[in-house]
Wavefront OBJ file of the C-alpha trace (Angstrom):
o trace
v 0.000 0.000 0.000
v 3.236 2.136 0.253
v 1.852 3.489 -3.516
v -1.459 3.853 -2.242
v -0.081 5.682 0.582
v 2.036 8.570 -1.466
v -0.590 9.127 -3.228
v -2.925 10.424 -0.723
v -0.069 12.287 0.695
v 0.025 14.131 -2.403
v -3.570 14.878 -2.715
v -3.522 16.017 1.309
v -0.841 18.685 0.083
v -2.911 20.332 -2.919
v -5.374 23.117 -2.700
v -6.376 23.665 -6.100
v -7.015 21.964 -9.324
v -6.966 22.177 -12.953
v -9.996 23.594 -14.783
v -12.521 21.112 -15.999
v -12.075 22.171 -19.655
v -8.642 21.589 -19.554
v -9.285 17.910 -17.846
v -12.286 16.592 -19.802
v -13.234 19.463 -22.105
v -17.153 20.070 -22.201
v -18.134 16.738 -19.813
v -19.376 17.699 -16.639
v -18.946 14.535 -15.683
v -17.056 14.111 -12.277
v -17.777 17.651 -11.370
v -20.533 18.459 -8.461
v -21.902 20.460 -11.621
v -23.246 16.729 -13.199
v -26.907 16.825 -12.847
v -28.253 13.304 -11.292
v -30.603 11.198 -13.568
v -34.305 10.897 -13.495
v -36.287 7.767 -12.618
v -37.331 8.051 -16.535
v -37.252 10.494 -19.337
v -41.170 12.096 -18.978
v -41.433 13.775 -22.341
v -43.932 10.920 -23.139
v -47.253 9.471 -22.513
v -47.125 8.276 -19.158
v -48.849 4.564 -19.164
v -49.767 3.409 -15.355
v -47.140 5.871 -14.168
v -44.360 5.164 -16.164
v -43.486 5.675 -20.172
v -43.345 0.935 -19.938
v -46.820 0.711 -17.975
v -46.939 -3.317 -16.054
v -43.606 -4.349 -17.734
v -41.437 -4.727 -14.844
v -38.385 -6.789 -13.740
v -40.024 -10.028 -12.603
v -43.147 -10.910 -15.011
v -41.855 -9.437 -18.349
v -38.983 -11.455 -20.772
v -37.257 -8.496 -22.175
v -36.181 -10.622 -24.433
v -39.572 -10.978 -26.293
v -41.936 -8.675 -24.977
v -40.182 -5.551 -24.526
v -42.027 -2.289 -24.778
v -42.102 0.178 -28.348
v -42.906 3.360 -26.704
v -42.705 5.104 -30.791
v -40.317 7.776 -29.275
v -37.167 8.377 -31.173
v -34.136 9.926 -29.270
v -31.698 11.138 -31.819
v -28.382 12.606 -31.097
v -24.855 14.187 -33.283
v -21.665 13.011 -32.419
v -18.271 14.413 -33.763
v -15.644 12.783 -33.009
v -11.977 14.987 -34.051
v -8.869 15.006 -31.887
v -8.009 17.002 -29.090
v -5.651 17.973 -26.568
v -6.533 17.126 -22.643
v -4.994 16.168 -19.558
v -7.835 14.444 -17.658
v -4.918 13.355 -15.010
v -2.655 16.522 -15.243
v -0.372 14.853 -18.125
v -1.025 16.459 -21.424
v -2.177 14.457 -24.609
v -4.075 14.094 -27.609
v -7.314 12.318 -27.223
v -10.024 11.408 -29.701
v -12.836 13.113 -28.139
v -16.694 12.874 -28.901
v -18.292 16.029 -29.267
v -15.076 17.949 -27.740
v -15.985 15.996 -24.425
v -14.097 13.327 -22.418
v -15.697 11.139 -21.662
v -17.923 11.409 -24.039
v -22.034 12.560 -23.596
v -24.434 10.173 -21.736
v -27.235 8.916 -24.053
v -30.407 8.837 -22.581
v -33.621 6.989 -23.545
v -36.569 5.087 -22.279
v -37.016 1.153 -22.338
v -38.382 0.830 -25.733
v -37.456 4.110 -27.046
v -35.436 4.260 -30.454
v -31.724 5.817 -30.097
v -30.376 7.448 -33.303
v -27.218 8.663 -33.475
v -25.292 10.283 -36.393
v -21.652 10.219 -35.757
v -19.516 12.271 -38.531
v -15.313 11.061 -38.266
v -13.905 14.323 -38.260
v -10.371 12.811 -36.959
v -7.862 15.381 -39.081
v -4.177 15.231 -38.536
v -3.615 11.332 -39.654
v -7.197 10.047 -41.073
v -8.882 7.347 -39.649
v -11.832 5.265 -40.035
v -14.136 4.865 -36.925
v -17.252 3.192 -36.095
v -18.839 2.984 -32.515
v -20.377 0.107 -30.942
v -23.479 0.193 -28.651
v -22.389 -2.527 -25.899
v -24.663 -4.393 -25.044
v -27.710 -3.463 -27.384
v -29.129 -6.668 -28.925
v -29.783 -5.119 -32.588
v -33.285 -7.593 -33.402
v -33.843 -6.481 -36.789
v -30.933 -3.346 -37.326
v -27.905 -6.377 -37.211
v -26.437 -3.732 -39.249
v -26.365 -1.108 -36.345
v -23.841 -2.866 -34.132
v -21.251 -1.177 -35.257
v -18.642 -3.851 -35.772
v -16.397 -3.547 -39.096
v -15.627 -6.729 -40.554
v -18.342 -8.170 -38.689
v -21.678 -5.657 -39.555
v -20.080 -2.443 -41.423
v -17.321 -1.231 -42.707
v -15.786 1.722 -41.436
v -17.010 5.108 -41.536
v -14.411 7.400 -43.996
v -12.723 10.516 -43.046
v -15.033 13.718 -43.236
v -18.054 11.101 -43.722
v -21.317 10.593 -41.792
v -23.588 7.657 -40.882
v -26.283 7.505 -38.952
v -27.489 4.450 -36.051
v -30.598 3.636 -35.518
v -31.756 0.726 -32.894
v -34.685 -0.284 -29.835
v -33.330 0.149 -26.423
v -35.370 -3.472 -26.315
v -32.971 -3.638 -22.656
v -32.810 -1.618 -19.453
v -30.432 -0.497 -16.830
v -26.799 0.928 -17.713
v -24.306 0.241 -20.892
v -21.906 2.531 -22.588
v -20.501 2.906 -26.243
v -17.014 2.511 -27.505
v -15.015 2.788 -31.113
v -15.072 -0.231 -32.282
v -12.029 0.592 -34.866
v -8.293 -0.911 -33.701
v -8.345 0.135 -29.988
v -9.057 3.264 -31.209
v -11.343 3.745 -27.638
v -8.663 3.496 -25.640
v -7.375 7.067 -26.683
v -11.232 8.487 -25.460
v -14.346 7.355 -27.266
v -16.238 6.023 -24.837
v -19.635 7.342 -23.391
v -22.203 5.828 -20.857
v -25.472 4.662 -22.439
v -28.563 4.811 -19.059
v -31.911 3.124 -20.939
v -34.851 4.115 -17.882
v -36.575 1.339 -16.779
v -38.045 -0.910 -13.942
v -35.793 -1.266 -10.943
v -35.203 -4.505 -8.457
v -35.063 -1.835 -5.689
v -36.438 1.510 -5.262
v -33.792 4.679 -4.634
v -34.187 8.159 -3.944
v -31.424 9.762 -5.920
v -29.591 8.275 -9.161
v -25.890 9.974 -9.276
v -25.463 8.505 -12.802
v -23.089 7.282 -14.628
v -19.346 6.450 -12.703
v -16.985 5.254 -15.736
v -13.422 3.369 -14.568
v -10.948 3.372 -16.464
v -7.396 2.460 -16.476
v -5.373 5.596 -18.515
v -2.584 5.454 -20.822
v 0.191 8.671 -21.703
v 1.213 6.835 -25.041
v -1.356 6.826 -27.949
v -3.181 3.475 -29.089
v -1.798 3.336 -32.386
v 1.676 3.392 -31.087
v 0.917 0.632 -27.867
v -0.815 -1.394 -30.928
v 2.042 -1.081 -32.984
v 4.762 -2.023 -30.255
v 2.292 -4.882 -29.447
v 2.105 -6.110 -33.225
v 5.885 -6.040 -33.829
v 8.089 -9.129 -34.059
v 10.237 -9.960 -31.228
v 11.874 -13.148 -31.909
v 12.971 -14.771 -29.119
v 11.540 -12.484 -26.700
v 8.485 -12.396 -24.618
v 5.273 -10.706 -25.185
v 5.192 -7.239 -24.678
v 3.273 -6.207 -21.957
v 1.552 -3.008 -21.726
v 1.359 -0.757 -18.592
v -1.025 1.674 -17.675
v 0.451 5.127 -15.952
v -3.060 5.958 -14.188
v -6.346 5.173 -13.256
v -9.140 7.543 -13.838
v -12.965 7.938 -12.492
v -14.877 9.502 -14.584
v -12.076 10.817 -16.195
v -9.898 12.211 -14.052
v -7.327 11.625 -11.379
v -4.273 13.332 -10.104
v -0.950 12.027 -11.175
v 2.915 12.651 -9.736
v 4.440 14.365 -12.994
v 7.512 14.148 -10.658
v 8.080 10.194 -12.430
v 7.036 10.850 -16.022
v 9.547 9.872 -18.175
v 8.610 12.241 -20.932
v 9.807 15.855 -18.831
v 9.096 17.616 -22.498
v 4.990 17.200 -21.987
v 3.137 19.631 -20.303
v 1.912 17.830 -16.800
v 0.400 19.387 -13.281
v 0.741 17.053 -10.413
v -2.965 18.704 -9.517
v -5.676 17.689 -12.300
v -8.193 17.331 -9.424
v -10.329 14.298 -8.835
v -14.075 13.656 -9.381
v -16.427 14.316 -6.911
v -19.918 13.132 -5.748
v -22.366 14.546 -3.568
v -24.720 12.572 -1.126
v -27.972 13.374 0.966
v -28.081 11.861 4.489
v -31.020 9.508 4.800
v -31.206 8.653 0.990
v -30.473 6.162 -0.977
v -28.600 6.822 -4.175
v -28.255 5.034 -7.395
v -24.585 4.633 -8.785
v -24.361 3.062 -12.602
v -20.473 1.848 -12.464
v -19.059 1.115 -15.930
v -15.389 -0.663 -16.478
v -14.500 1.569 -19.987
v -10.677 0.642 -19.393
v -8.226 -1.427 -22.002
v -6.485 -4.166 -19.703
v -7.429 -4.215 -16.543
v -10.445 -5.426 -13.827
v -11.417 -2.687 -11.362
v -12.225 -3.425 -7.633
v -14.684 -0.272 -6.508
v -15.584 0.449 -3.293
v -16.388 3.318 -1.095
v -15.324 3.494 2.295
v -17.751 3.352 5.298
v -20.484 2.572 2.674
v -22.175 -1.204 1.959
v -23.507 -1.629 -1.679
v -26.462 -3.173 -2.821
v -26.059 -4.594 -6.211
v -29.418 -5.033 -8.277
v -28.309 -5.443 -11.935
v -25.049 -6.775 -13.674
v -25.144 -5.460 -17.545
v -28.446 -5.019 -18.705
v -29.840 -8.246 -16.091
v -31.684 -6.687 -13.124
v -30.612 -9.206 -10.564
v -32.208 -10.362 -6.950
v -30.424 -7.826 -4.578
v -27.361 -8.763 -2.603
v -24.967 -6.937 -0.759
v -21.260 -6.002 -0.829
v -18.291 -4.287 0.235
v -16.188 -4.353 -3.393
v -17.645 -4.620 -6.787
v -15.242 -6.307 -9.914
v -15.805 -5.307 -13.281
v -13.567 -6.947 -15.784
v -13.502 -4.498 -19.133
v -17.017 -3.468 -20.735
v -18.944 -5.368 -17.645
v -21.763 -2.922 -15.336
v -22.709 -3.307 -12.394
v -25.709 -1.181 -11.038
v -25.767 -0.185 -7.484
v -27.486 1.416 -4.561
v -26.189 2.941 -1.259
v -27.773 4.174 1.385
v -26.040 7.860 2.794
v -25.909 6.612 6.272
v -22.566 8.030 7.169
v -21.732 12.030 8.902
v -23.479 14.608 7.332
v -20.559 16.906 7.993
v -17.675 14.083 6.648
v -16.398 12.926 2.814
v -15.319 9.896 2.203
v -13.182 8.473 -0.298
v -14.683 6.430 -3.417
v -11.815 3.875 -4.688
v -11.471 1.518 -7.844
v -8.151 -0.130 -7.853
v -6.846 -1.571 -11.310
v -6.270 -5.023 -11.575
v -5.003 -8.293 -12.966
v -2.938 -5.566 -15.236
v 0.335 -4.043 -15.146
v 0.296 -0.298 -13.634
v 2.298 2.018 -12.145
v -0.317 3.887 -10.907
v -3.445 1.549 -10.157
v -5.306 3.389 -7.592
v -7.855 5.750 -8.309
v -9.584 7.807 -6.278
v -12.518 10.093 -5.836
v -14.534 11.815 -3.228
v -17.747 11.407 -1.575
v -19.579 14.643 -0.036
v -22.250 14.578 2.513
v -24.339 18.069 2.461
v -22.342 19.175 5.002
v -18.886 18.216 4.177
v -16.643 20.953 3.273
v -16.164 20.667 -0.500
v -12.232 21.584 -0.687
v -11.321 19.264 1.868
v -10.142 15.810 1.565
v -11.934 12.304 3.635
v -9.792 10.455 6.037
v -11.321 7.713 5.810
v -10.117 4.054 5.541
v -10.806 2.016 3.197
v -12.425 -1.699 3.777
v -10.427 -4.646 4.829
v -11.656 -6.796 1.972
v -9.371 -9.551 1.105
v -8.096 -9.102 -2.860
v -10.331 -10.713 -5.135
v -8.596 -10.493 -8.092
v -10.278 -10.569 -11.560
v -12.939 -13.123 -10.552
v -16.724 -11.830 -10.591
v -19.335 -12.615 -7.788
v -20.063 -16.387 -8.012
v -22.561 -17.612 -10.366
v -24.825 -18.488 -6.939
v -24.774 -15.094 -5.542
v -26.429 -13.264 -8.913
v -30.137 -14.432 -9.526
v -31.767 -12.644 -12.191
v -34.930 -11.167 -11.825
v -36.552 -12.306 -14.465
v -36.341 -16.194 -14.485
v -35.363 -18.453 -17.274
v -34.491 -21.886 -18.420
v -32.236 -22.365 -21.376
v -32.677 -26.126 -22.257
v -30.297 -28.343 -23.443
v -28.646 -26.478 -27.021
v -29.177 -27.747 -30.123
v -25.382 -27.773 -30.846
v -22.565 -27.421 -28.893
v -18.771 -25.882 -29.703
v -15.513 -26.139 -27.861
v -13.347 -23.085 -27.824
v -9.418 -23.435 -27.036
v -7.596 -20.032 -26.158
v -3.926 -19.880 -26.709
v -0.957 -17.278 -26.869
v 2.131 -17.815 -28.649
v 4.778 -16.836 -30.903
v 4.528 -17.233 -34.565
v 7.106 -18.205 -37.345
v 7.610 -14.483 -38.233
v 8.265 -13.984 -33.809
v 4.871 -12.269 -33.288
v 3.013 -12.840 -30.404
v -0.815 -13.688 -30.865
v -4.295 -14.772 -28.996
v -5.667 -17.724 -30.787
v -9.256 -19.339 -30.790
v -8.636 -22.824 -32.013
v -5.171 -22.411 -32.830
v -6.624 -19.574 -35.463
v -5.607 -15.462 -35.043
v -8.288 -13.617 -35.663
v -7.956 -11.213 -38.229
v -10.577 -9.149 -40.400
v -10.839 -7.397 -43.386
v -12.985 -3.635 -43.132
v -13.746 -3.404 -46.443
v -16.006 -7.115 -46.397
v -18.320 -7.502 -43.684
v -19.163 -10.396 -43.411
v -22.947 -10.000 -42.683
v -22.874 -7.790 -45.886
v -21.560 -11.284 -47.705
v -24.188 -13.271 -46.047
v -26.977 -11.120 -46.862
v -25.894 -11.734 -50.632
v -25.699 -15.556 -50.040
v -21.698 -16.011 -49.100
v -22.336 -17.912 -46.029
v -18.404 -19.969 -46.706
v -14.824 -18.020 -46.716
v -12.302 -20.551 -47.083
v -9.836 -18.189 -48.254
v -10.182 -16.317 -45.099
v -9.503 -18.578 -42.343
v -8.209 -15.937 -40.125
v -11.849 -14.406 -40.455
v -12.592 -17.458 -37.244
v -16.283 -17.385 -38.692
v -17.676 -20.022 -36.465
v -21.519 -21.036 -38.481
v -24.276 -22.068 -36.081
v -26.206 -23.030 -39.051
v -29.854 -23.181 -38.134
v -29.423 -24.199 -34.806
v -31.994 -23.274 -32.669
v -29.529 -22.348 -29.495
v -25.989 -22.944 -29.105
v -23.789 -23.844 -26.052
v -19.872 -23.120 -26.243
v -17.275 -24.781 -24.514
v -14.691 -21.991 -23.579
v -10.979 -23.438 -22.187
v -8.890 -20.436 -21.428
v -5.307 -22.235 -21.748
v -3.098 -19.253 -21.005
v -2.820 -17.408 -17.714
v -4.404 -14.555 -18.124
v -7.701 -14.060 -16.898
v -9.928 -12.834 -20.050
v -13.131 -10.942 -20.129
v -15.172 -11.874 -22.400
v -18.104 -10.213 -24.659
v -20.457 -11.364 -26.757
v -22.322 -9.471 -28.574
v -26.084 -9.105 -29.662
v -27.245 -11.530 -27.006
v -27.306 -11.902 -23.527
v -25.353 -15.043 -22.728
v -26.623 -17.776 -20.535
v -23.785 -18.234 -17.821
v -23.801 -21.894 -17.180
v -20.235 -22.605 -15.567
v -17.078 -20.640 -14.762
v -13.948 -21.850 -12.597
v -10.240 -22.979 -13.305
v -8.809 -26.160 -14.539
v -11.396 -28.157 -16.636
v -15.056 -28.096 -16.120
v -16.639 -31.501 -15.023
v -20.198 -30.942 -16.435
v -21.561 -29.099 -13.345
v -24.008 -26.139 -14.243
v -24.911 -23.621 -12.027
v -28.398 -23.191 -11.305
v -29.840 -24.611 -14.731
v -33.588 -23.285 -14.248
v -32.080 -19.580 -13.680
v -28.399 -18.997 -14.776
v -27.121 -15.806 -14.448
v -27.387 -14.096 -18.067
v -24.520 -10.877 -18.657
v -22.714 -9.833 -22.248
v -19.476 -10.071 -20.424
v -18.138 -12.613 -18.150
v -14.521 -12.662 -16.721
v -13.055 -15.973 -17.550
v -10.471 -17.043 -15.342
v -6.592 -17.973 -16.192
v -5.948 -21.299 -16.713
v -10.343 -22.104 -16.597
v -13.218 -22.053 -18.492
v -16.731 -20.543 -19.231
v -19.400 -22.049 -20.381
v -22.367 -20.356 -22.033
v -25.154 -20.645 -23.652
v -27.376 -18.144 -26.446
v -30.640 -18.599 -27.876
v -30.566 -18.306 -31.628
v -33.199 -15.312 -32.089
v -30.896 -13.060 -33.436
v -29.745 -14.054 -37.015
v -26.630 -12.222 -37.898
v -22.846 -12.432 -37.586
v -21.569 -11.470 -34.270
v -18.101 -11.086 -32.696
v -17.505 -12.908 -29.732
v -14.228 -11.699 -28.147
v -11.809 -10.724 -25.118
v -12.752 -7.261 -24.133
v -8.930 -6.167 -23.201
v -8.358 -3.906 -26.237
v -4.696 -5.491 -26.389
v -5.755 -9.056 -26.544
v -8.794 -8.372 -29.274
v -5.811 -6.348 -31.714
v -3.689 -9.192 -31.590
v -6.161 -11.657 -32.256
v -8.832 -13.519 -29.395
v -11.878 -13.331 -31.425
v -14.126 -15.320 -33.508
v -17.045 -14.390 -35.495
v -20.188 -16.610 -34.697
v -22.527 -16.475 -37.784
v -26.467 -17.185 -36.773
v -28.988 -18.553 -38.770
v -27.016 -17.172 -42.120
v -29.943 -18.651 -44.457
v -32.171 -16.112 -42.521
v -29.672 -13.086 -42.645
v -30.537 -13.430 -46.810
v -33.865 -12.237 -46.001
v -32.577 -9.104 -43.773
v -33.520 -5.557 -44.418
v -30.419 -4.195 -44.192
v -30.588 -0.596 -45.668
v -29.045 1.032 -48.911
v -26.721 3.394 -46.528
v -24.764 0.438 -45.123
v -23.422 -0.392 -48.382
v -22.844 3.221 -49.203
v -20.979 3.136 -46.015
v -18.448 0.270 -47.426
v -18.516 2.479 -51.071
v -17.171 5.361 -49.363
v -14.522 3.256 -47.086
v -13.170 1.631 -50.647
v -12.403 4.964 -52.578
v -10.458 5.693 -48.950
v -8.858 2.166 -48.642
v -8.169 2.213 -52.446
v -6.232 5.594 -52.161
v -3.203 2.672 -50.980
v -2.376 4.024 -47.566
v -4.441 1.860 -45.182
v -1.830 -0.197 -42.999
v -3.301 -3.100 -40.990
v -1.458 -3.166 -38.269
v -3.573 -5.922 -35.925
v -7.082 -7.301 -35.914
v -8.011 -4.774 -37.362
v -7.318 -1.220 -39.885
v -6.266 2.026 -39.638
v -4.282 4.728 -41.521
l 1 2 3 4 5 6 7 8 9 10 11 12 13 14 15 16 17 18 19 20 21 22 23 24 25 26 27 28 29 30 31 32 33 34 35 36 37 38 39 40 41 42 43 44 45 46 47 48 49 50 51 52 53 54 55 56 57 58 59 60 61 62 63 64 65 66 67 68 69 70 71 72 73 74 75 76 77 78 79 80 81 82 83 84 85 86 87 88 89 90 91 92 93 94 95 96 97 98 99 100 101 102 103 104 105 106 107 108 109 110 111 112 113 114 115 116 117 118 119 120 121 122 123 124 125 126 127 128 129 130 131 132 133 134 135 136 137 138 139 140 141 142 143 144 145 146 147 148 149 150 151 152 153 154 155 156 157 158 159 160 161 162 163 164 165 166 167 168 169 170 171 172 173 174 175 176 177 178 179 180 181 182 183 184 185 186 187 188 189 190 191 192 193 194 195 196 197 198 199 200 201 202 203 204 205 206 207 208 209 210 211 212 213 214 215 216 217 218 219 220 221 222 223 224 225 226 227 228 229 230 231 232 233 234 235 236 237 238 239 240 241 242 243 244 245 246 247 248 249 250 251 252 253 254 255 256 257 258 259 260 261 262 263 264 265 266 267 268 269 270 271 272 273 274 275 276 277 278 279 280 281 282 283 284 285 286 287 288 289 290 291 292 293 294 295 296 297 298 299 300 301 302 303 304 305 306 307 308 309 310 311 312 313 314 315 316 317 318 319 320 321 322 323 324 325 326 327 328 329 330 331 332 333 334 335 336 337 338 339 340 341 342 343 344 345 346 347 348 349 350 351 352 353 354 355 356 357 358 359 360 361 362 363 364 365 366 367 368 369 370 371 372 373 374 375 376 377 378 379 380 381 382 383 384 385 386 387 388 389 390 391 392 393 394 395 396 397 398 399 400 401 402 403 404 405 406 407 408 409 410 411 412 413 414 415 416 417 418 419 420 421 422 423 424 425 426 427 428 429 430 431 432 433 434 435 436 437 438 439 440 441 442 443 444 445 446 447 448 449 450 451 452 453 454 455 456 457 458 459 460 461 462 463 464 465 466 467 468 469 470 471 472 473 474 475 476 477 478 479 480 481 482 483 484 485 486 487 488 489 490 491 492 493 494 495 496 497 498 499 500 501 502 503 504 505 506 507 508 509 510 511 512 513 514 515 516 517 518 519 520 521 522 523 524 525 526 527 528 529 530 531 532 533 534 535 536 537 538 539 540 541 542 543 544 545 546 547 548 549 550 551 552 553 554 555 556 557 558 559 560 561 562 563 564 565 566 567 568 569 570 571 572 573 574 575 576 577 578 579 580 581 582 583 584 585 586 587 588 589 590 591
């Protein structure tokens, strides 16, 4: 803790802080300026009280009867390159909408989002494309926002515009979904209003964790994808750890003395009302590693893990591995006149700075000083989430036995050429922008076996699917899958023996940490016809390869809607690609 230790040392000895524009731009995010949420947008006919009438957590399947409340929510994003310094150390970020992190989306369960994003990234061009995690995409497959997989990349200076059913509720967030491209700052919280487990007075919002890099992601990506023969894998490590994007940092070890850095950027703060109970939506939007929040004196109740509500439970830490949510409430029973500190400690990563911190104000704390609080005794957890036991969903239901099942072996190791790469089934996945592959299989090409790297995985017509995940390298993995909630069947190391977990009621999530040296097992209905990635959520692992592309029900994706703008989309990324300057450097493309 001796880190842990100089660090609030140095935060007891500042008494000012950096200006929020020159932090995080135009997000008001981690300032006591942040407005709380709502209990639901109410710009809408109001049905029994609420915009989703009876639908609640416990008698509706979201899955199949969510709400269509007609109401459109449309929003413009920009995303261009800008200079920040959301921990006091100076750098160019890609920024949505000059904001890091980038604006909250909010809609109603059942309300349509639509979101035109225009790549204004100048300097060195690059495609983009964002991703709405977690979003299951029933009838807009083509709005995931996955090149290779659903799209190809939005152009420089070009525009396209997503449209999709929040058909989920709770908390999610959106990321570039271009190289690791969202590791340099394109990542915004997505909060769809909806029925709660557990009522709450006050919902704080959005709290996004993130482990922070001073190097760019085209040049970690680059170091990551060059050959080192007879050498070991490079290994990335963060310099910081940010709530909502910021954090103080000791400029005092930077090795680059030539950047601008303050060891004062400030650090996010929250406010609290004694005698309520407040909502907090935490998000893990971080590249490599798990974060462990907590916040001291203070128990949490959990009630939803992605977009599951889940039978309440209570706890001292909560672990997100990358892209996973957990929704919480707390109850402001500490001193009205105190603040406390907030922590998320980075994990399972290398850091040299893994602690963040934040604070916690009670109405009648002073707001410039700092808590002295302690933080829990809570053994370390590592990257593991809560046990399958301990998270119930709301909303009860049995899988069945699959129609087919798939075993999936995850490797690392060093090619011929001295790369290092993540295989699924001894196969590095690699894609190509400019032919998505749900494009091909809307025009019949359902077989590419002149792209093996493409790890298309066909489920035929299957009408649900189990796979067999054995995580052979020792690295614990978080995994995503997207356009379905998985089934959660097993998880534990060595070699599973058959066991499920609670087979009438697994616990369903879109990401689920796998451990080193273990397995997962999981299960999806086939509802969703489509191609859709499955892959390890640190950005470093999907660039160098741990991915596969499960294709659904491909002789129904021939009958698909899919628009005339998504192939004008792929016309316009051609006449860029075909200018001869696009250099893949890993999984995926940039400039």
């Amino acid at each position: 803790m001796g880190v842990l230790s100089s660090l609030v040392t140095l935060l007891a000895t500042t008494t000012s802080s950096l200006d929020q524009p020159v932090t995080n731009g135009l997000s008001l995010l981690g300032t006591l300026g942040a407005h709380s949420l709502p209990k639901f947008l109410s710009d809408v006919r109001l049905v029994d009280g609420s915009p989703w009438g009876d639908h609640n957590c416990t008698n509706t399947n979201p899955y199949k009867a969510a709400p269509d409340t007609g109401v459109v929510r449309k929003y413009d994003f920009t995303i261009s390159r800008g200079i920040l310094s959301p921990d006091g150390y100076e750098r160019s970020l890609l920024l949505v909408n000059g904001q890091y992190p980038a604006p909250t989306i909010e809609a109603n369960w059942g309300d349509t989002i639509e979101v035109t994003v225009t790549n204004n990234i100048t300097g060195v061009a690059e495609g983009t494309s964002v991703h709405w995690h977690g979003f299951l995409q029933h009838q807009s497959q083509w709005m995931d926002g996955t090149p290779g997989f659903t799209q190809c990349p939005i152009a420089p200076q070009k525009t396209f515009t997503y449209q999709f059913r929040a058909e989920l509720f709770g908390t999610s967030w959106y990321h570039a979904h271009y190289s690791a491209q969202y590791t340099d700052g394109v990542v915004g919280a997505v909060v769809v209003y909806g029925p709660t487990p557990k009522d709450y007075d006050i919902d704080i919002g959005p709290i996004l964790l993130s482990d922070w890099y001073h190097v760019d992601y085209y040049t970690t990506v680059r170091s990551l994808t060059a050959a080192r023969p007879g050498l070991p894998p490079p290994q990335p490590t963060s310099d910081n750890n940010l709530i909502n994007g910021k954090m103080n940092f000791d400029c005092s070890v930077a090795t680059n003395t030539s950047v601008k850095c303050s060891s004062n950027a400030g650090l996010s703060k929250f406010k609290f009302q004694s005698g309520k109970t407040h909502r907090l939506r935490l998000i893990n939007t971080g590249a490599d590693a798990s974060q462990q929040f907590s916040i001291d004196n203070h128990t949490m109740t959990v009630i939803a893990n992605d977009f599951v509500p889940v039978q309440p439970y209570n706890t001292t830490v909560v672990t997100l591995g990358i892209g996973q949510r957990t929704d919480v409430i707390v109850e402001a029973d500490g001193d009205s006149h105190e603040a406390y500190w907030i922590r998320s400690n980075a994990t399972c990563a290398k850091a040299n700075q893994p602690y963040a911190l934040a604070v916690l104000y009670y109405e009648n704390a002073d707001v410039d000083g700092l808590p002295k609080s302690s933080p829990w005794n809570s053994p370390s957890i590592g990257c593991a989430n809560d046990p399958l036991e301990t998270t119930v969903p709301m909303y009860a239901i049995n899988p069945g036995e699959p129609a087919e099942t798939t075993t999936l072996n995850m490797t690392v190791g060093q090619n011929a050429t001295g790369h290092w790469l993540w295989y699924m089934n001894n196969s590095s996945f690699r894609t190509d922008y400019n032919q998505p592959v749900l494009l091909l299989a809307e025009g019949g090409n359902t077989s590419y076996p002149d792209s093996p790297e493409w790890n298309v995985v066909n489920t035929g017509s299957a009408s649900s699917y189990r796979f067999i995940v054995n995580n052979d390298t020792p690295t614990s993995h978080p995994m995503h899958f997207h356009g379905h909630n998985m089934y959660i069947l097993a998880v534990g190391t060595g070699v599973w023996d058959g066991t499920i977990v609670r087979p009438d009621n697994p616990q369903r999530r879109d990401v689920q940490n796998v451990p080193a040296n273990g397995y997962l097992v999981w299960q999806a209905d086939a509802d969703n016809p489509g191609t859709w990635p499955f892959h390890c959520h640190i950005a470093w692992h999907a660039s160098t390869g741990l991915s596969v592309d499960i294709l659904e029900n491909p002789g129904q994706i021939e009958h698909l809607a899919i628009p005339e703008a998504s192939y004008q989309l792929c016309q316009e990324w051609q006449t860029f690609s075909a200018t001869g300057q696009v250099d893949q450097i890993d999984s995926g493309l940039r400039l």
